[in-house]
Residue, then its C-alpha position, 0 to 999 in steps of 0.5 A: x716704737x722701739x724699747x731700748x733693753x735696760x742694762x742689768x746691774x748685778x751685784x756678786x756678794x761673797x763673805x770673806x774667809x766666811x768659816x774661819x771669820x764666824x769662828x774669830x766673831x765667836x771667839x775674840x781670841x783667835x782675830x789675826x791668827x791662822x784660823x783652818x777649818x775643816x776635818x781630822x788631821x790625818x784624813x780630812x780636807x781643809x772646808x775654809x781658811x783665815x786670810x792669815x793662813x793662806x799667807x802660808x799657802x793653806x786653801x780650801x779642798x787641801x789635804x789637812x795633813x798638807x796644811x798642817x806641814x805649811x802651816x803647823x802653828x795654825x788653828x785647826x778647827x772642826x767644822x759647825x755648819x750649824x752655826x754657820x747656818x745660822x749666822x748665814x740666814x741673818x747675812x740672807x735677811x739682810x740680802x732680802x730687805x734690799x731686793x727680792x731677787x737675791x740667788x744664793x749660790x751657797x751659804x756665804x754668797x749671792x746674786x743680787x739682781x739690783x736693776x732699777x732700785x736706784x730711786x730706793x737705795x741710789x747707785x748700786x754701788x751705793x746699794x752695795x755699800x750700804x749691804x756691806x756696811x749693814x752687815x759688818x754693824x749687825x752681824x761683824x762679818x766683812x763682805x767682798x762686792x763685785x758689781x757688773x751687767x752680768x752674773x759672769x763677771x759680777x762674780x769674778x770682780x767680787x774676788x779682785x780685792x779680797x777682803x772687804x773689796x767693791x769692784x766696779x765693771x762698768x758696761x763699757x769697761x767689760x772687755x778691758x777688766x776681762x782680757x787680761x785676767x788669766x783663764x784660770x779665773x774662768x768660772x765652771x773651768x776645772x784644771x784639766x779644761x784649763x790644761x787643755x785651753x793652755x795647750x791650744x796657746x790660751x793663757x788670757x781671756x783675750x787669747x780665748x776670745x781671739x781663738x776661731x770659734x770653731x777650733x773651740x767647739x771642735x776641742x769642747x763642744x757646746x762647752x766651747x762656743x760658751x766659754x768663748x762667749x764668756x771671755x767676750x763677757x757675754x752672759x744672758x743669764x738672769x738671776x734667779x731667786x729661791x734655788x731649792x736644794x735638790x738634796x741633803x745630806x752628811x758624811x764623815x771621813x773617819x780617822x781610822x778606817x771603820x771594821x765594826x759593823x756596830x760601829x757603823x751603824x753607831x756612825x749612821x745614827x749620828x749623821x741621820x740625826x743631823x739630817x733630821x735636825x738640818x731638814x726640820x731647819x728648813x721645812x722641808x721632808x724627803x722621799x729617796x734615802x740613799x747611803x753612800x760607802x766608800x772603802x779603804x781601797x776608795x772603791x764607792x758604793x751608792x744604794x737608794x730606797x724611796x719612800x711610800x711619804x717624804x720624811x723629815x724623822x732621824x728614827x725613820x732615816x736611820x732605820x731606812x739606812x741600815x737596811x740600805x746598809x745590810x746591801x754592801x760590804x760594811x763589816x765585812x770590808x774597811x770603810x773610810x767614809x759613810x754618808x747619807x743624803x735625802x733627795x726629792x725634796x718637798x715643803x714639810x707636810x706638802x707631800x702626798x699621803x700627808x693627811x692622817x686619817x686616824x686619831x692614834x695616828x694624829x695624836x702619834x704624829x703631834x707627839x713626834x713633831x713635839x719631841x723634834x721641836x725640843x730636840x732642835x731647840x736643844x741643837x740650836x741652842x748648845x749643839x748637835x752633841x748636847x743630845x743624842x740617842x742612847x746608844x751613842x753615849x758610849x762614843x761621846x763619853 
């Protein structure tokens, strides 16, 4: 007996303008106009921008100063990724009471792996309509869906008809939507493989699946033989639900370069506290601090230190930081940036050594965990500077 294999349905959701937009539902004010979010003015990137700013050719990754001059009456806002959490974990849920097989790929887009739901919620294409319409009555957002067999083209036919756009590839209809898209729309191919592809005559999608196989892998490697199956739409890659971060962290590019030692510690402390907060939001504790340094000159440096018990605690992080610190040229040299991430992630109170012995301990610990239950209801609710430690009032003054 043979078992014909059903063909996978794949749904690629992907929020439109997804900052900006969570910025326009929260301030009515600013609808239609050239919303840009990101850093500073002199030395911050561009996170996202409104579609109206991108009329101007404002896109994300840009220099702020660059958008600035092509776009001048734009909105510059910072960026509050904790509201952006927020407004991402109801778009989620919404996912989730649809199928369970849902893949984030970052806070505004998702796999959906809808194969065999059509008894539920009919067609994908009505599934897809009934998300989207779901998500603009409970939430006021707008949502781009691409509907296809595989992640690979689901993702790119969700950028066809932005904002608000349904793309449908059918099966049969795969190599006709891909052949003639450019390369650059080639998923996981940077500018400089999409040079190298030009080079070799290569513009198309069909020019890359026409191109001998061999002349690929000779020029990429594995990489080559891949992208040549992509350009065919040959993708066997399921959807995988609940991808664990595998770190956390924050950093800050500064306006003007940091000398003061004490005021990089200052900077540490911050960036601790909302790591802390960010990782208590998501149950989860880490083992490896590490600190990243870049200089004025852009020269990086990285230290690390992994802990004896995973820590979810802004006090511990912070203290752990500056002694990571006390290793590079911080007060020494100017610094342009100072970050820190968590790694080795585990589910809060999951890891080794959680169990506490001692009474003072327990009772020590209770007390820890009711000061960040209040400390994160106080972030949630008005905002990472509505408190914070002693020593940073002077710069939030």
């Amino acid at each position: 007996m043979i078992v014909q294999r059903r063909e996978k349905q794949i749904i690629h959701l992907d929020m439109d303008a997804f900052y900006p937009s969570v910025e326009v539902l929260d301030n009515s004010s600013l609808k239609g106009k050239p919303v840009i979010v990101g850093g500073s003015k002199e030395r911050g990137v561009v996170s996202s921008a409104s579609y109206e700013a991108r009329k101007f050719g404002v896109h994300s990754a840009q220099p702020i100063a660059q958008a600035l001059r092509l776009c001048p009456n734009g909105i510059f806002l910072p960026v509050r990724m904790a509201r952006y959490h927020e407004v991402s974990e109801q778009i989620f849920q919404i996912f989730h009471s649809f199928t369970p097989s849902v893949e984030p790929l970052s806070v505004d887009e998702a796999f959906l792996d809808v194969t065999g739901t059509e008894r539920l919620f009919g067609s994908p294409v009505d599934l897809a309509k009934k998300i989207k319409q779901k998500i603009l009555q409970d939430i006021g957002l707008t949502v781009s869906a691409g509907i296809a067999p595989s992640k690979f083209v689901a993702k790119i036919a969700s950028d066809m008809n932005k904002p608000d756009g349904l793309t449908v590839v059918h099966p049969h209809k795969v190599r006709e939507f891909l052949d003639p898209l450019s390369i650059d729309k080639m998923w996981g191919a940077g500018k400089v493989t999409q040079k190298a592809l030009n080079d070799l005559g290569i513009y198309t999608f069909r020019d890359l699946s026409q191109t001998p196989l061999s002349i690929l892998e000779r020029r990429f490697g594995k990489q080559g033989l891949k992208m040549h199956q992509l350009s065919m739409g040959i993708d066997e890659r399921d959807v995988v639900p609940h991808h664990d971060a595998k770190s956390i962290g924050h950093e800050l590019t500064f306006a003007q370069d940091i000398i003061d030692l004490k005021a990089a510690k200052k900077e540490l402390l911050a960036l601790a506290n909302k790591i802390a907060h960010r990782m208590r939001r998501h149950n989860v504790e880490g083992k490896t601090i590490t600190v990243k340094v870049k200089y004025s000159d852009f020269i990086l440096n990285t230290r690390s230190i992994t802990l004896a018990k995973a820590t979810d605690d802004g006090s511990e992080i912070y203290t752990k930081a500056c002694e990571l610190l006390a290793d590079t040229a911080v007060g020494k040299r100017p610094v342009r940036l100072l970050g820190i991430s968590l790694s080795q992630l585990t589910a809060s109170g999951a890891g080794e050594g959680a169990q506490i012995n001692l009474f003072y301990e327990t009772e020590k610990t209770k007390k820890r965990k009711d000061l960040h239950k209040a400390l994160d209801t106080l972030y949630e609710k008005h905002g990472h500077k509505s408190v914070f430690p002693g020593t940073l009032i002077e710069d939030e003054h």
